[in-house]
N, C-alpha and C positions, 0 to 999 in steps of 0.2 A: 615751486619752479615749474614753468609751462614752456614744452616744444615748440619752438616760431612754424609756421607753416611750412618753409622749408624743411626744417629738419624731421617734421610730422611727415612728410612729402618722400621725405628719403628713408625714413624707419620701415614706412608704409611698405617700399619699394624692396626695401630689404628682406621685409616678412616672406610676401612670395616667393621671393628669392633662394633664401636659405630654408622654409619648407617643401620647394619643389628638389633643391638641393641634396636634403633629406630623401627624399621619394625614390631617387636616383643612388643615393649613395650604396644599398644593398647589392646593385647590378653588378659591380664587379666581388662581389664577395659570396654569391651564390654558387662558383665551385667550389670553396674554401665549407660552404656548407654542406654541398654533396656530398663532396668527400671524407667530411666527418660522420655522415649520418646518413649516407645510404639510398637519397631518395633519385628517382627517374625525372627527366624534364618535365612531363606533365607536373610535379613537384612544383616546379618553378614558375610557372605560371598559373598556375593555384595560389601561388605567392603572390605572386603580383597580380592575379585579377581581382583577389580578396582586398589589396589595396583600393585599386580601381571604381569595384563596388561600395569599398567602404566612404570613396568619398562622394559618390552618387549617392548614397543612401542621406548623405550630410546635409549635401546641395537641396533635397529635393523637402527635408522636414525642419530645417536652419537655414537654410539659404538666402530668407528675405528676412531674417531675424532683425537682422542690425538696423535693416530700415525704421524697425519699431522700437529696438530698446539702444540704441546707436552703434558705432562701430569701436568703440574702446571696449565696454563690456566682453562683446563676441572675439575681439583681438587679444584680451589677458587670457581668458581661460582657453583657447587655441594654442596659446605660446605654452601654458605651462603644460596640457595637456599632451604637446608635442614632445616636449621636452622629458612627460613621464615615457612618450613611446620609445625615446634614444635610450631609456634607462631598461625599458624590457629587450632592446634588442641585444645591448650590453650582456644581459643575462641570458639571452634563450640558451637553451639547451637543447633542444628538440623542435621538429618541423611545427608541430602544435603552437608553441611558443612566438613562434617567428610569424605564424600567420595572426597568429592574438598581436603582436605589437605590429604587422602592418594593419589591419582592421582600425588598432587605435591611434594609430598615424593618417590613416584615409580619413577617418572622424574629423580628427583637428582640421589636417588639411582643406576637405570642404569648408568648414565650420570658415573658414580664415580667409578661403578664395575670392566668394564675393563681398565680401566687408571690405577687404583690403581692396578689391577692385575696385567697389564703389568709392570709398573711403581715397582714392588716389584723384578721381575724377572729382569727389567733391572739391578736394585742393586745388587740382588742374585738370580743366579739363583736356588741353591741347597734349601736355607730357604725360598727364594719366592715361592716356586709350592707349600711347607707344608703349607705356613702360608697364599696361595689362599686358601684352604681346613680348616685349623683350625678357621681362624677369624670369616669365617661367620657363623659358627656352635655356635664360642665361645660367639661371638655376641649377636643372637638367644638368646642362653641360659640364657646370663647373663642380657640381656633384658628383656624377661619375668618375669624372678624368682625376679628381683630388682621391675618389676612396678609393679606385686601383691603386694610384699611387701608394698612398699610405697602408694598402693592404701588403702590397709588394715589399716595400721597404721600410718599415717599420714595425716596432713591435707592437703586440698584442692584436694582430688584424682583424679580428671580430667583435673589441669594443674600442678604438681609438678614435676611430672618425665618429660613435654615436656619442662618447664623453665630450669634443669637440661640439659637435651640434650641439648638444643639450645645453651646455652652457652656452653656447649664445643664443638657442630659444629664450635659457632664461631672463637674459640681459634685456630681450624684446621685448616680454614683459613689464618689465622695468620700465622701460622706453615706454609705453603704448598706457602706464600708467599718469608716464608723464606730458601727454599726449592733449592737446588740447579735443575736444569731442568738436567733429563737423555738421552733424543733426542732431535735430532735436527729439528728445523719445517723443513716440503718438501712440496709440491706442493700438488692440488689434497682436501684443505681441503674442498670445496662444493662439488665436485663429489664424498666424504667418506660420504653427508647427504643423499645421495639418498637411499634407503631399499634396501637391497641385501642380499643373504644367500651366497654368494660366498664363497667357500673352498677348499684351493689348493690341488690338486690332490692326493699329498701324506698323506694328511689326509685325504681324505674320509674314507677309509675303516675306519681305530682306533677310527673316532668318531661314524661309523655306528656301532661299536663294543661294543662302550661306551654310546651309547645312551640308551639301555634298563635299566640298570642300574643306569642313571640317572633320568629317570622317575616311576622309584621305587622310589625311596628314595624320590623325593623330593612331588610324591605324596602322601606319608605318611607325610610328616613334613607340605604339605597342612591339612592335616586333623586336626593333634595336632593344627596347627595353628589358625583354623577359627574354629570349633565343639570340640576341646579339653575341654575347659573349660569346655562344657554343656553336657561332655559327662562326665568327672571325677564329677563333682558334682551330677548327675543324680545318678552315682555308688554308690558314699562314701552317698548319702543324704544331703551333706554340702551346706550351702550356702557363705561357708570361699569366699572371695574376693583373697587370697592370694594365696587359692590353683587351682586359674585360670591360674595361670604361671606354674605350678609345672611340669607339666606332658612335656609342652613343651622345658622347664629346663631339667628336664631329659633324656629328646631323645637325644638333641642337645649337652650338656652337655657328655653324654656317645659316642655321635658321635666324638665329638675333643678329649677329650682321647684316644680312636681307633685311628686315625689318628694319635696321637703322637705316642702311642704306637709301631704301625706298621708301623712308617715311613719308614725304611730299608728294607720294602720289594716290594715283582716287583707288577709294574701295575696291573698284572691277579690272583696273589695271593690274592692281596685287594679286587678284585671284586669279585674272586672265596668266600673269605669268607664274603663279605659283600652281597653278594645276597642270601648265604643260609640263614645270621644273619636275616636279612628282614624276610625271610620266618617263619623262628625260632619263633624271635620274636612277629611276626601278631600274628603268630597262639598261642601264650603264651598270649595274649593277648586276645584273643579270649576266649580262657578256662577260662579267667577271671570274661569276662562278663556273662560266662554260670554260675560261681558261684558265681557272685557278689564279687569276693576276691580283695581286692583293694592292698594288697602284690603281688598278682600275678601280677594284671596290671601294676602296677610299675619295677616289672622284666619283661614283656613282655619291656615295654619302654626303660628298660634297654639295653636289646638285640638288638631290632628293633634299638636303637639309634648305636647302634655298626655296625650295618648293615647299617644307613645311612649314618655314618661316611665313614666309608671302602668305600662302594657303589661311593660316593662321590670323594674323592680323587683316588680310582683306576683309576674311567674316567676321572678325571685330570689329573692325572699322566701321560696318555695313550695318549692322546690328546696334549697338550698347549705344553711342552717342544719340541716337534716338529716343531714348527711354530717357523721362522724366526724372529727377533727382531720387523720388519716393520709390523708384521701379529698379532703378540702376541693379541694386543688387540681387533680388530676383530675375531680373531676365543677365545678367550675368550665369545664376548656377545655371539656366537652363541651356546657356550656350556650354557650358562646364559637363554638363547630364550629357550632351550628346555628344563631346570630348572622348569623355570618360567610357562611356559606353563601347564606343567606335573603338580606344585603346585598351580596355581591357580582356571583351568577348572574343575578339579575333585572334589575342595572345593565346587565350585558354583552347581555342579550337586547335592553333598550332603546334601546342605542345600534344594534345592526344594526337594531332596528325605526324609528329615525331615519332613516337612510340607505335603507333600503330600501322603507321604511311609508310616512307620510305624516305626515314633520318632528317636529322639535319637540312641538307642541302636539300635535298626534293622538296621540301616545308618550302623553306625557303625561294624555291621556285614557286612553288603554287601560292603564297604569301603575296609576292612581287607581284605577280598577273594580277591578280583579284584588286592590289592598291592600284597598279593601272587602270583597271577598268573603273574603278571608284573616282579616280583622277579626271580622266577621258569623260565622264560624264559630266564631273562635274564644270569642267574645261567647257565644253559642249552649253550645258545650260548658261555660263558666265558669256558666253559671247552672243546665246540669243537673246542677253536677255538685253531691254532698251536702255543704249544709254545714258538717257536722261534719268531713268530713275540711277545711276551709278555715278553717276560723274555731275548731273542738277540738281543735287539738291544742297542748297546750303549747307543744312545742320551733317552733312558727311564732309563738304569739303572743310567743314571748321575742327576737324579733327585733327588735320596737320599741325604736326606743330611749329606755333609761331614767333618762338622763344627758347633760349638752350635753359 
């Protein structure tokens, strides 16, 4: 029995999905681990940049794997691989433990990123470049906001939502075995594991265009990621378990709306407004913490999350549709490496700037500025840059999609 292209189309979609899902679901359950075991914020983002790293290190030695040996291979052993990291998170016991099963959850993840991106575009190309952009936002969100939930009210909070996952990596699996394959293997698959930043000529420029904008966005979704919790609970005074996902829910959550919303429109428009949304955003945020209004903050996340969304998909948009079938998934991790990068490093500085700076809330100030000015730059170069290469060129406008 063979997947029809649709349903290869939607498994595809779902991959991302529920491994960025995954990625997310720890966040609200990292005070549940503090406080069994003792460790300081920097703790926490040592967690989660080990992640981060671990799936740059993926992207940068597998990342063009599948071009050579196809995308079903790289997509089973991702799922199941994933599915062992739901089973060590199940078990940790200690901080050691936790970062060994995010390490081999960042592995899968990369391993899975650009297959399944590429692997969406081979199907379609019009729905795949949106649904690179929506799934891992929708992911994110839906990750979060379910494993507060289920940490909070339900039993066994530190292994229910990884039993949950792991059995539907495994099921993915299953799926991706019955998966029709969309290329065909070629040569070259050990000389694709060597690290390489290679990118062909005609994309230099649009992804130096689309880099700033990238590293806005995803170093704010760093922050909500690894300090969200312990900053929203610092504000409201709660020690709710539930509303440790919330905030990250809502960025991400308001990010894939944006995207859907705006899908119809060009590359430069998306980043023209998703880098002022960023800026908007911080700084609605910012006024927030000056008066403590936990309304406000939530509209700052609202914003910001419109900015990360847009932010997000314009340098997708700008970038991936350019690249050749045989490229797709190579110059996908490298848009990934500079995600990744932008979201992890910045975590990790904020947590020693925690502990060593002036808390919570002050991080969290000096965080915000730095993502504006990150924004403001890149807002800046999105408007000098000339219209014709953002809005003339065919192969970008053909990325809308032209079909539900």
């Amino acid at each position: 029995m063979r997947l029809s292209r649709t349903a290869a189309f939607y498994l595809q979609a779902s991959i991302i999905l529920f491994f960025l899902a995954g990625s997310s679901a720890p966040t609200p359950i990292y005070a549940v681990y503090q406080a069994a075991w003792g460790f300081s914020p920097v703790t926490i983002t040592v967690v989660f940049g080990s992640y981060a790293l671990a799936v740059l290190a993926a992207l940068l030695v597998v990342g063009s794997l599948s071009d050579h040996v196809g995308r079903r291979p790289v997509l089973i052993v991702a799922a199941l691989v994933q599915a062992g990291a739901m089973v060590m998170f199940a078990t940790a016991h200690g901080v050691t433990a936790l970062i060994a099963a995010r390490v081999i959850q960042g592995l899968s993840t990369g391993a899975a990123a650009s297959a399944v991106g590429a692997g969406l575009l081979d199907l379609d190309r019009a729905r795949g470049t949106v649904a690179n952009a929506v799934s891992p936002m929708l992911g994110t969100a839906t990750g979060s906001v379910a494993s507060g939930l289920m940490v909070q009210y339900l039993p066994a909070p530190t292994q229910l939502v990884y039993v949950v996952l792991g059995v539907i990596f495994v099921a993915q699996a299953i799926g991706v075995a019955m998966m029709p394959e969309p290329v065909a293997p070629r040569p070259g698959a050990l000389a694709s594991l060597r690290p390489q930043l290679r990118l062909p000529q005609a994309l230099r420029r649009p992804l130096l265009l689309a880099a700033p904008a990238l590293v806005a966005a995803w170093a704010l979704a760093g922050f909500y990621a690894s300090l969200g919790p312990a900053f929203l609970r610092r504000l409201t005074a709660s020690s709710s378990l539930a509303l440790g996902g919330t905030a990250l829910f809502v960025l991400a959550g308001s990010g894939a709306l944006t995207v859907l919303v705006m899908r119809a429109r060009s590359s430069r428009a998306m980043m023209t407004f998703g880098t002022a949304a960023l800026v908007v955003g911080v700084a609605t945020t910012l006024l927030a913490m000056a008066h403590a209004s936990v309304g406000v903050f939530f509209l700052g996340a609202v914003i910001a999350g419109a900015g990360f969304g847009a932010g997000f998909q314009g340098a997708i948009r700008s970038v991936l549709p350019l690249a050749g079938p045989r490229d797709r998934a190579g110059v996908l991790s490298l848009l990934y490496v500079i995600a990744y990068l932008a979201m992890g490093l910045p975590a990790v500085v904020g947590g020693l700037r925690v502990v060593h700076g002036g808390g919570v809330l002050s991080t969290a100030r000096e965080y915000g500025v730095a993502v504006m000015v990150l924004a403001a730059l890149a807002l800046l170069g999105t408007l000098l840059r000339r219209p014709v290469a953002a809005t003339g060129s065919p192969a970008l406008a053909s990325t809308a999609p032209t079909r539900s």
